[in-house]
PAPA-677888 format. One record per residue: x, y, z of N, C-alpha, C, O, CB in turn; residue in one letter; residue number from 1. Coordinates in nm, 2 decimals, decimal comma. Glycine has a CB too. Example, Ala and Ser with C-alpha at 12.3 -4.5 7.8 and 13.67 -1.06 7.14 Angstrom:
% residues 2
+--------+--------+--------+--------+--------+--------+--------+--------+--------+--------+--------+--------+--------+--------+--------+------+-----+
:     nx :     ny :     nz :    cax :    cay :    caz :     cx :     cy :     cz :     ox :     oy :     oz :    cbx :    cby :    cbz : code : pos :
+--------+--------+--------+--------+--------+--------+--------+--------+--------+--------+--------+--------+--------+--------+--------+------+-----+
:   1,32 :  -0,57 :   0,78 :   1,23 :  -0,45 :   0,78 :   1,32 :  -0,33 :   0,78 :   1,42 :  -0,33 :   0,85 :   1,13 :  -0,45 :   0,90 :    a :   1 :
:   1,28 :  -0,22 :   0,71 :   1,37 :  -0,11 :   0,71 :   1,29 :   0,00 :   0,79 :   1,34 :   0,11 :   0,80 :   1,41 :  -0,06 :   0,57 :    s :   2 :
+--------+--------+--------+--------+--------+--------+--------+--------+--------+--------+--------+--------+--------+--------+--------+------+-----+
This chain:
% residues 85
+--------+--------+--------+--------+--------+--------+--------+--------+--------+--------+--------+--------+--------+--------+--------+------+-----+
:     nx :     ny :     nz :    cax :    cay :    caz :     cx :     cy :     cz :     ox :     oy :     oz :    cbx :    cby :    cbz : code : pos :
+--------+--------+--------+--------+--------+--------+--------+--------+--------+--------+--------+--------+--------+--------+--------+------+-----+
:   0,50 :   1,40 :   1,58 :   0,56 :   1,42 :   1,45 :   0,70 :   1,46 :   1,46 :   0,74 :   1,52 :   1,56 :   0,48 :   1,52 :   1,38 :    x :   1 :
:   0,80 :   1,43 :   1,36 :   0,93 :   1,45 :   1,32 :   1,00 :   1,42 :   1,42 :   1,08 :   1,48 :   1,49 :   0,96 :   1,57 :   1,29 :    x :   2 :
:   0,97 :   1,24 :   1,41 :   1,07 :   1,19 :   1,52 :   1,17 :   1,05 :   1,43 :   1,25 :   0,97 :   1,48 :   0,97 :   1,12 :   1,69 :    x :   3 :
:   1,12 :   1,06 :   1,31 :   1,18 :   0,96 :   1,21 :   1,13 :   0,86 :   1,19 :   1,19 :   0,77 :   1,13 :   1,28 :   0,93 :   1,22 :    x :   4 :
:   0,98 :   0,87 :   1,25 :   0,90 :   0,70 :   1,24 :   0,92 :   0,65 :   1,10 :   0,94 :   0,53 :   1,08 :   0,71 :   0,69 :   1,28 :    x :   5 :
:   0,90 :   0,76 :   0,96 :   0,87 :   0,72 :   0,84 :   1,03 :   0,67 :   0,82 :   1,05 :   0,55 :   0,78 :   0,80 :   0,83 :   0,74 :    x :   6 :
:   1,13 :   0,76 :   0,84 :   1,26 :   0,69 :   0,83 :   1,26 :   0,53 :   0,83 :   1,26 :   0,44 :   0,75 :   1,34 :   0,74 :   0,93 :    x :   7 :
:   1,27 :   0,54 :   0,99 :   1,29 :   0,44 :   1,03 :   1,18 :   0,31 :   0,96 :   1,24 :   0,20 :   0,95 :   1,29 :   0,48 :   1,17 :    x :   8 :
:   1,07 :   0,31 :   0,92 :   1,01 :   0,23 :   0,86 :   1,04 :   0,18 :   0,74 :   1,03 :   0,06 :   0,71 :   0,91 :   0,27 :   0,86 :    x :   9 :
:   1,11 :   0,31 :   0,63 :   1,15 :   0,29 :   0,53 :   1,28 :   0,15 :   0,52 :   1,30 :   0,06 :   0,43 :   1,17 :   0,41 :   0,50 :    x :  10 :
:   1,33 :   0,21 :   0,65 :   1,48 :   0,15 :   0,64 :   1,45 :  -0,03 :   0,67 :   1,52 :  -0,13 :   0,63 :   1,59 :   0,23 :   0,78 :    x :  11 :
:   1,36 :  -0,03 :   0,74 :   1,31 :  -0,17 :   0,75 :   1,22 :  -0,22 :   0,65 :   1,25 :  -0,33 :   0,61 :   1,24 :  -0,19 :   0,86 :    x :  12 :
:   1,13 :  -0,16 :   0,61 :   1,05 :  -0,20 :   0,47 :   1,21 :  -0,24 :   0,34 :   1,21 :  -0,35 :   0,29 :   0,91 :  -0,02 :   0,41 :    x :  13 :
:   1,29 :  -0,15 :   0,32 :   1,41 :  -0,20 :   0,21 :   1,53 :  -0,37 :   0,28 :   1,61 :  -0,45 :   0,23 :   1,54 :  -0,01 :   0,19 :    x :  14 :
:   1,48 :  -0,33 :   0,40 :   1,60 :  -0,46 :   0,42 :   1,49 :  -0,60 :   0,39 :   1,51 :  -0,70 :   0,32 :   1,69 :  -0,46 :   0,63 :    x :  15 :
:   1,34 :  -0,57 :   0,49 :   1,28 :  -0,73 :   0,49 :   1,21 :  -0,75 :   0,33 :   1,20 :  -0,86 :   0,27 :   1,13 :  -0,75 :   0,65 :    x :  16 :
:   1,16 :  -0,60 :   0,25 :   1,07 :  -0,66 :   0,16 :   1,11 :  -0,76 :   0,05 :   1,02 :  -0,80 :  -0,03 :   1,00 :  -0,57 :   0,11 :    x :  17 :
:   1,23 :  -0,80 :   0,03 :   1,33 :  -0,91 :  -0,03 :   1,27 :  -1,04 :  -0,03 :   1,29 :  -1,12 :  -0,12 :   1,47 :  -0,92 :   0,04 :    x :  18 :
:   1,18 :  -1,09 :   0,12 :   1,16 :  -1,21 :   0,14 :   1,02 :  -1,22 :   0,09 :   0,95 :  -1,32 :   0,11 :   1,19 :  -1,25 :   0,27 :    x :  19 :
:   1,00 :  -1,14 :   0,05 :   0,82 :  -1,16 :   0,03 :   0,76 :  -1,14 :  -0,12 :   0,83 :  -1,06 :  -0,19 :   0,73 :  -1,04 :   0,13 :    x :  20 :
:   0,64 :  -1,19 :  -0,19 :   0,64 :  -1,21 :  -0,30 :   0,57 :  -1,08 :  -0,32 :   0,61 :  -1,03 :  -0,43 :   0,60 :  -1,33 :  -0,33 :    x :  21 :
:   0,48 :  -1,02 :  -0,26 :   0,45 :  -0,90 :  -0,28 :   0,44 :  -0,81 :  -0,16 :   0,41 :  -0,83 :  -0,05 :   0,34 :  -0,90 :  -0,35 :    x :  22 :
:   0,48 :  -0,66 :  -0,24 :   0,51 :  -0,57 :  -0,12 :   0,49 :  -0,39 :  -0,17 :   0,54 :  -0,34 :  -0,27 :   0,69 :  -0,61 :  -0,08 :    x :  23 :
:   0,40 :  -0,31 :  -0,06 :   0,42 :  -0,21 :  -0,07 :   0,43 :  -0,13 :   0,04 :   0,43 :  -0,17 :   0,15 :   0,36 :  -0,19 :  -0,12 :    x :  24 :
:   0,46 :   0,02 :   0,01 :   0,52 :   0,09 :   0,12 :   0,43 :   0,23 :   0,10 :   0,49 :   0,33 :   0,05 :   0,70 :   0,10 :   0,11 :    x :  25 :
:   0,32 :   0,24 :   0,13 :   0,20 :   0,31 :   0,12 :   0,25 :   0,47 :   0,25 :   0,22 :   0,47 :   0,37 :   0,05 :   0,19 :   0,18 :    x :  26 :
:   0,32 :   0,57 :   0,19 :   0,33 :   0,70 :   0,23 :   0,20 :   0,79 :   0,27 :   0,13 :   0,81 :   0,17 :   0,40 :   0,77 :   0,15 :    x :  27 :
:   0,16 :   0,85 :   0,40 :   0,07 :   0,94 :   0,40 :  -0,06 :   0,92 :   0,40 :  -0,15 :   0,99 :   0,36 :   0,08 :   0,99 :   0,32 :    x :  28 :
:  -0,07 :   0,84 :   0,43 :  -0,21 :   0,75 :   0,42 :  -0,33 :   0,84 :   0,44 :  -0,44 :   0,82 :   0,38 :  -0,23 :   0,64 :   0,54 :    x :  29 :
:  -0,29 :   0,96 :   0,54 :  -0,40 :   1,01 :   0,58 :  -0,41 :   1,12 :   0,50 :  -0,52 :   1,14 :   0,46 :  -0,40 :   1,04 :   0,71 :    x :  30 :
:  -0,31 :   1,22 :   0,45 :  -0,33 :   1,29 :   0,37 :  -0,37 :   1,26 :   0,28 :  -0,47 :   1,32 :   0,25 :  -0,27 :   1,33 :   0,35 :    x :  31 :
:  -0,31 :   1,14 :   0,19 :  -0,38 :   1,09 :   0,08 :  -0,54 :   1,09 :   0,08 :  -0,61 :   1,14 :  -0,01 :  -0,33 :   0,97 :   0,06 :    x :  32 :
:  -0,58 :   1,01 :   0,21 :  -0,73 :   0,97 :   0,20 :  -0,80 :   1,07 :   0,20 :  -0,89 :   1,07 :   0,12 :  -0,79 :   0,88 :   0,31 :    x :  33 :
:  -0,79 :   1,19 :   0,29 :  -0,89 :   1,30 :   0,27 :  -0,87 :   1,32 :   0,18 :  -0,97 :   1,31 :   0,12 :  -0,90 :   1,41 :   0,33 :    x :  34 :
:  -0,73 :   1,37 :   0,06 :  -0,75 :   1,43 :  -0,04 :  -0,76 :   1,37 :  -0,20 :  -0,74 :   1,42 :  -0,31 :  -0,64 :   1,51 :  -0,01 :    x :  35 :
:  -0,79 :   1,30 :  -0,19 :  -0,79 :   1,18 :  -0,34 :  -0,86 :   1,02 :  -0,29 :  -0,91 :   0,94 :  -0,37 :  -0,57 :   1,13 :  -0,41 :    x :  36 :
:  -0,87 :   1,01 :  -0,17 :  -0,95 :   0,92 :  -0,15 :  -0,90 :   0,79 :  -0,14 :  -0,80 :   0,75 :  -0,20 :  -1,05 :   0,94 :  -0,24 :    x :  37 :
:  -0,99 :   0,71 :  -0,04 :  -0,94 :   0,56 :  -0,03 :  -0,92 :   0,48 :  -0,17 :  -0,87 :   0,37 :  -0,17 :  -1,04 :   0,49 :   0,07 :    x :  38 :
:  -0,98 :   0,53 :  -0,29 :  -0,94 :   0,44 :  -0,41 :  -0,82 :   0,48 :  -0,45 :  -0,72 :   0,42 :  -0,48 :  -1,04 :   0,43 :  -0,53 :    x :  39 :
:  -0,84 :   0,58 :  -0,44 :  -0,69 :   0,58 :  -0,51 :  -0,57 :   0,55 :  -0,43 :  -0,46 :   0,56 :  -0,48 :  -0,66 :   0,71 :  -0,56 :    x :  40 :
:  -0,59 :   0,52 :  -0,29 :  -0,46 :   0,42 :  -0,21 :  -0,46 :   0,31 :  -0,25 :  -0,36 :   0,26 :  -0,30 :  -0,47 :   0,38 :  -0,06 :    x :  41 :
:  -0,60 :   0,24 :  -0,24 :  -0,61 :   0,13 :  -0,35 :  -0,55 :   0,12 :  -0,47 :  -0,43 :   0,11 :  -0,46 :  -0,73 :   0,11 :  -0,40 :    x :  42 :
:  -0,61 :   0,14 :  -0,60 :  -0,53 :   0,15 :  -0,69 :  -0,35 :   0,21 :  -0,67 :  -0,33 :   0,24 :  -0,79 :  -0,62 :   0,23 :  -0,75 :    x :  43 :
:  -0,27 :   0,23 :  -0,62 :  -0,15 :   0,22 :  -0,57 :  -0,13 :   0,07 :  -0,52 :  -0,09 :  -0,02 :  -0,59 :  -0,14 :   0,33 :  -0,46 :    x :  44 :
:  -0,17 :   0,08 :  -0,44 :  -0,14 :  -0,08 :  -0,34 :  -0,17 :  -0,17 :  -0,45 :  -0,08 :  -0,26 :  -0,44 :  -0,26 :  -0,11 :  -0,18 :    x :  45 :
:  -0,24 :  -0,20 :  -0,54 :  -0,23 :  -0,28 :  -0,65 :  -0,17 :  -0,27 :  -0,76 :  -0,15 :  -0,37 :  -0,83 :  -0,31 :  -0,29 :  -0,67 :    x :  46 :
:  -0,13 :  -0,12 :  -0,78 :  -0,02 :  -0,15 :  -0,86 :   0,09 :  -0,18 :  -0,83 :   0,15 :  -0,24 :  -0,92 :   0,01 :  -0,08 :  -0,91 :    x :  47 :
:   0,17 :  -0,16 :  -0,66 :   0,27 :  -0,20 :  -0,61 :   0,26 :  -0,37 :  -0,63 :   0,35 :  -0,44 :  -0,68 :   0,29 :  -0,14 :  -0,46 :    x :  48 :
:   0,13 :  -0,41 :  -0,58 :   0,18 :  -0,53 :  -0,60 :   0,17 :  -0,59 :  -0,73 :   0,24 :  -0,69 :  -0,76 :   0,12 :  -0,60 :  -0,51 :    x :  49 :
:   0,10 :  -0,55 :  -0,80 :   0,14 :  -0,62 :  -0,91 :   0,22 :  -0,55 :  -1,04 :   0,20 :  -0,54 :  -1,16 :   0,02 :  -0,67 :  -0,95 :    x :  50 :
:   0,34 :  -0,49 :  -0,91 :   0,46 :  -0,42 :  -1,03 :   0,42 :  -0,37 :  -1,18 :   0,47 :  -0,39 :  -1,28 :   0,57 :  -0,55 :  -1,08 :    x :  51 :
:   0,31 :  -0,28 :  -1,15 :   0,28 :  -0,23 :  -1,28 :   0,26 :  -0,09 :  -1,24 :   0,24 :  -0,08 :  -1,12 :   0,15 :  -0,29 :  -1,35 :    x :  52 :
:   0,26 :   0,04 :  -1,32 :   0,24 :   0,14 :  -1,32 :   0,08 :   0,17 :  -1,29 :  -0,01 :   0,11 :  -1,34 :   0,29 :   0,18 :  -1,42 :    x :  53 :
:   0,07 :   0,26 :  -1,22 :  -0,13 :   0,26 :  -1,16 :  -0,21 :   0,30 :  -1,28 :  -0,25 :   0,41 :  -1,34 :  -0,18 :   0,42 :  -1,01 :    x :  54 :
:  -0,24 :   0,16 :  -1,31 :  -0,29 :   0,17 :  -1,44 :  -0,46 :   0,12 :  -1,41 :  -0,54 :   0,12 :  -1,51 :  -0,20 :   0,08 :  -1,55 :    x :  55 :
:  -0,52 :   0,08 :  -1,29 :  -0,57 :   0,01 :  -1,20 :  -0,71 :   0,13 :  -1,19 :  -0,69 :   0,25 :  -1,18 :  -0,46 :  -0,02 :  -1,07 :    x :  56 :
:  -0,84 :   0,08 :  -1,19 :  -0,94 :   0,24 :  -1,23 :  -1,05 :   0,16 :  -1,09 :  -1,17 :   0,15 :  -1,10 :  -1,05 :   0,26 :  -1,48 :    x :  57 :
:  -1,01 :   0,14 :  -1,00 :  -1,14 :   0,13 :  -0,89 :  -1,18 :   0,24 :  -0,86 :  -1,11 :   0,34 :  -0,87 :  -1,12 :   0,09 :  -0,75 :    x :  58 :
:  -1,32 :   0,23 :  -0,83 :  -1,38 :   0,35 :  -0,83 :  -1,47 :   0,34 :  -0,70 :  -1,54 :   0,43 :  -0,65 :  -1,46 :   0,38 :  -0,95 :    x :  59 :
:  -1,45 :   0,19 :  -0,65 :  -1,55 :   0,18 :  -0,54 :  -1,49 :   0,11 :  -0,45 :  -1,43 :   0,00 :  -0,47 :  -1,69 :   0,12 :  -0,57 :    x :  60 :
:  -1,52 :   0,19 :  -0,31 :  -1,37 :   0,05 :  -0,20 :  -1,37 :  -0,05 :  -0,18 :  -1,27 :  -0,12 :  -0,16 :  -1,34 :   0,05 :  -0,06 :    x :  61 :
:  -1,53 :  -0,10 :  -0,19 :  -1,54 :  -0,27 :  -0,18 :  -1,50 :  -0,30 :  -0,29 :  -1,41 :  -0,39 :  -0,28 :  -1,69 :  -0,33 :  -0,16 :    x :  62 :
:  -1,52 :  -0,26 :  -0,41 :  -1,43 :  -0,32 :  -0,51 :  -1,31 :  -0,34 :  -0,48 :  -1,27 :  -0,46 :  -0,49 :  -1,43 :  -0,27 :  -0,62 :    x :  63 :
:  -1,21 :  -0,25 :  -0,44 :  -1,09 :  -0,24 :  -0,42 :  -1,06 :  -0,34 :  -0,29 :  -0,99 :  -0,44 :  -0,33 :  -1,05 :  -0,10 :  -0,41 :    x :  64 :
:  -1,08 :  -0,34 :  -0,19 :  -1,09 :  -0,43 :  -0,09 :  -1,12 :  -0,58 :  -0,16 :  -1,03 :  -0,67 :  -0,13 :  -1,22 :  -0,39 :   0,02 :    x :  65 :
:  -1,19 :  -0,60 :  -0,22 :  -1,24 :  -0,75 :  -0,28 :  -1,15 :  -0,77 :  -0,37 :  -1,10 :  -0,88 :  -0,35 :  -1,38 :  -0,77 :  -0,35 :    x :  66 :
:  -1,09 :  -0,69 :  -0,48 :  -1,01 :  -0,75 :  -0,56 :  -0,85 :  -0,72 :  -0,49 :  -0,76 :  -0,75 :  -0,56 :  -1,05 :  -0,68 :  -0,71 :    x :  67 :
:  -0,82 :  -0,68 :  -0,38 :  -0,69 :  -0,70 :  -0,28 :  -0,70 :  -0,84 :  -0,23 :  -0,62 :  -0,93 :  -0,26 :  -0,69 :  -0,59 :  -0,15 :    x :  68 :
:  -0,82 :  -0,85 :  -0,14 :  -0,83 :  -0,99 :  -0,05 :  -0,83 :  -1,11 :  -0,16 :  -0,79 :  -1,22 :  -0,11 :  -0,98 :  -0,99 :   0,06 :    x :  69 :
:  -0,86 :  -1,11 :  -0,32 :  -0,84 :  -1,18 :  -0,42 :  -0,70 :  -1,23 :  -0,48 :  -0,67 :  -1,34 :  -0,52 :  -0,90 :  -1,12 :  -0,50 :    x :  70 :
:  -0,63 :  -1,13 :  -0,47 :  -0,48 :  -1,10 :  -0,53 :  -0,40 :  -1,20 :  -0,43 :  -0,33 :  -1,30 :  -0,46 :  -0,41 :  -0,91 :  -0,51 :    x :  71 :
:  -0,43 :  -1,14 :  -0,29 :  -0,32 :  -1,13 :  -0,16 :  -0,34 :  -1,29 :  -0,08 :  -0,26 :  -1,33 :   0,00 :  -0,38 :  -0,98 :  -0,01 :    x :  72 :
:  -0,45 :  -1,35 :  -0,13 :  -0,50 :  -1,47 :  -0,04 :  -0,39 :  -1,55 :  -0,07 :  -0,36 :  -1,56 :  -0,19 :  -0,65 :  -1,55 :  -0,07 :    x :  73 :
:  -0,31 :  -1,63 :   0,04 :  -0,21 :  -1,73 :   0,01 :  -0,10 :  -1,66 :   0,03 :  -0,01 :  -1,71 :   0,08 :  -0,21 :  -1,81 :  -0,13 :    x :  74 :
:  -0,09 :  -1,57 :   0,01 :   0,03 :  -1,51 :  -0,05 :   0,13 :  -1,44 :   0,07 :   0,07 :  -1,41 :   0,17 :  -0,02 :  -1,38 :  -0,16 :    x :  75 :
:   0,28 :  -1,43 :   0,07 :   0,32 :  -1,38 :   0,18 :   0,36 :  -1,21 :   0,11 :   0,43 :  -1,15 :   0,02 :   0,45 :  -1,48 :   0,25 :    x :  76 :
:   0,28 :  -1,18 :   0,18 :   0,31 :  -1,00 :   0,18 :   0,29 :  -0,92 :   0,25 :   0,18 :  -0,89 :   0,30 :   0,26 :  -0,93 :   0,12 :    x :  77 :
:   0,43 :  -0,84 :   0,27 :   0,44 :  -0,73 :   0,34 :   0,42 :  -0,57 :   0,28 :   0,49 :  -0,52 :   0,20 :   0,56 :  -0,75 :   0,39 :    x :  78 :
:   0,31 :  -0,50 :   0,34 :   0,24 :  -0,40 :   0,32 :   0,29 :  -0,28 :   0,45 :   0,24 :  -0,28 :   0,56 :   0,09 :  -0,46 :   0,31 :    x :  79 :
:   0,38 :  -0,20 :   0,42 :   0,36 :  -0,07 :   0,53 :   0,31 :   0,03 :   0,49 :   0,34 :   0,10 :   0,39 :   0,47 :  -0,01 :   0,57 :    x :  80 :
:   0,20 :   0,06 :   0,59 :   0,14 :   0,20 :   0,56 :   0,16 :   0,33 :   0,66 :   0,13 :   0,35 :   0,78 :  -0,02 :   0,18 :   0,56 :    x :  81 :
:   0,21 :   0,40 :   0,60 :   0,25 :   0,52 :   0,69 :   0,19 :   0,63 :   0,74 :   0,19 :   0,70 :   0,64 :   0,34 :   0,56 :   0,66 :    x :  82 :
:   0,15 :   0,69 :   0,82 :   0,06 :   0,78 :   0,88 :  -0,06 :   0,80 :   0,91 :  -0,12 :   0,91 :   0,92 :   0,06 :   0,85 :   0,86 :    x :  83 :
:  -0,13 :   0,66 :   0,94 :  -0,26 :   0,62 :   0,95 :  -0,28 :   0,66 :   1,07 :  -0,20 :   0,65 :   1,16 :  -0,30 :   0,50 :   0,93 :    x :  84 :
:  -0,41 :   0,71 :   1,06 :  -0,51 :   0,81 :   1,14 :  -0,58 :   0,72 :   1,24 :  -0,66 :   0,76 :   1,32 :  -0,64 :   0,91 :   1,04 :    x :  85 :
+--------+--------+--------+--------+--------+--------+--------+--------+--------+--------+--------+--------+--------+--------+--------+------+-----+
């Protein structure tokens, strides 16, 4: 820890995500998941990609997994997730 990996990710997630039609940059992954849970990364990651405020109500991960791999198929997107366990 505190060697600038998230920095340094950020700084590359703002230069390449330009080329791609959808894109998110998912902070904390692990904190998040113990504490609010893998839907609600979901719901994030689907609002990033579809540029809307998390307005998005999964409640179940296969749902959220199925309606991602639905969205994302075809598609070029770059997704960074940061501090995965």
């Amino acid at each position: 820890g505190g060697m600038g990996k998230t920095t340094i990710a950020k700084v590359i997630y703002n230069k390449l995500s330009c080329k791609f039609e959808y894109m998110s940059f998912l902070e904390n992954i692990r904190g998040i998941s113990n504490t609010k849970g893998l839907t609600h990364l979901q719901n994030q990651l689907l609002g990033d990609i579809r540029k809307e405020e998390r307005s998005q109500n999964i409640n179940i991960v296969d749902q959220g997994a199925s309606m991602i791999e639905t969205i994302l198929s075809s598609k070029r997107v770059f997704i960074v997730l940061d501090d995965v366990w």
